[in-house]
N, C-alpha and C positions, 0 to 999 in steps of 0.2 A: 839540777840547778843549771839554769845557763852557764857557759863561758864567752873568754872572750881574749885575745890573744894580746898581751903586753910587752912590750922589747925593754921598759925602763922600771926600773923601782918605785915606789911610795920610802922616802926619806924616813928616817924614825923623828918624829915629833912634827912630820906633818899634818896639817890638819884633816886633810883626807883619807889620811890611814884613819883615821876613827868613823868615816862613812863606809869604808869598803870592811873594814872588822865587825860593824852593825848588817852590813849584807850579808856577810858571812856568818854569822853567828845566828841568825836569824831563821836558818834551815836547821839549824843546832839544835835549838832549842823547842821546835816546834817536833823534830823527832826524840827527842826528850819528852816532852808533855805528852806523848802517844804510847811512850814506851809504856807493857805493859808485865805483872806478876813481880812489882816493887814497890811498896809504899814510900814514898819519898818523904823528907821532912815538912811539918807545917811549923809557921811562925804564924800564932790564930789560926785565920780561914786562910792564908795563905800556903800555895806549896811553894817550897823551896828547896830543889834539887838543885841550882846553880847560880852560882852568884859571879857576874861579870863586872870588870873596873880594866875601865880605859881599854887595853887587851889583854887582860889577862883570865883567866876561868878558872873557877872552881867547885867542882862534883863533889855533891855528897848524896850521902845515905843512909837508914838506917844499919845496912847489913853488908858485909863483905862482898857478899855477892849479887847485891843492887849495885854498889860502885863497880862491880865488874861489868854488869850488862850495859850500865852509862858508859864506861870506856870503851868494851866493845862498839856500839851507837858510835862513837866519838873516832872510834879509828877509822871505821867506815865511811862516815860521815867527809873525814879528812882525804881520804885515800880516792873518794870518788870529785873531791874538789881539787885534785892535783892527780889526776890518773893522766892526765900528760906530760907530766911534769920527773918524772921518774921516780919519787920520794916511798914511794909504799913498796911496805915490806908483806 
């Protein structure tokens, strides 16, 4: 994923924190839909492995260890969008 260097914050309840949460989330999810050896839930024909509101997320699964390979996904995921940033463990 690109970067790109920022000196100021995104305010909470600006409106542009919900453009840069939808760029960010957006590599999320599409390494989610590729993850594979999980069946995710359906609602109908739909899958539904994660359900986003405003910024917030939430992973599900059928089995303890689908939610674990989404959260592995999910750290990675996180750790390589702020690998300059000092945050991962």
């Amino acid at each position: 994923m690109p970067t790109f260097l920022s000196r100021i914050r995104v305010k909470q309840g600006c409106p542009f924190s919900l453009l840069l949460f939808g760029l960010f989330i957006d590599g999320l999810e599409k390494r989610l839909n590729a993850l594979e050896g999980d069946t995710p839930p359906m609602l109908g024909q739909l899958v539904v492995h994660l359900f986003l509101y405003v910024d917030n997320l939430a992973l599900m699964s059928h089995t303890p260890a689908g939610l674990q390979k989404q959260l592995d996904v999910l750290q990675v995921f996180c750790c390589e969008c702020q690998e300059n940033q000092g945050y991962c463990v």
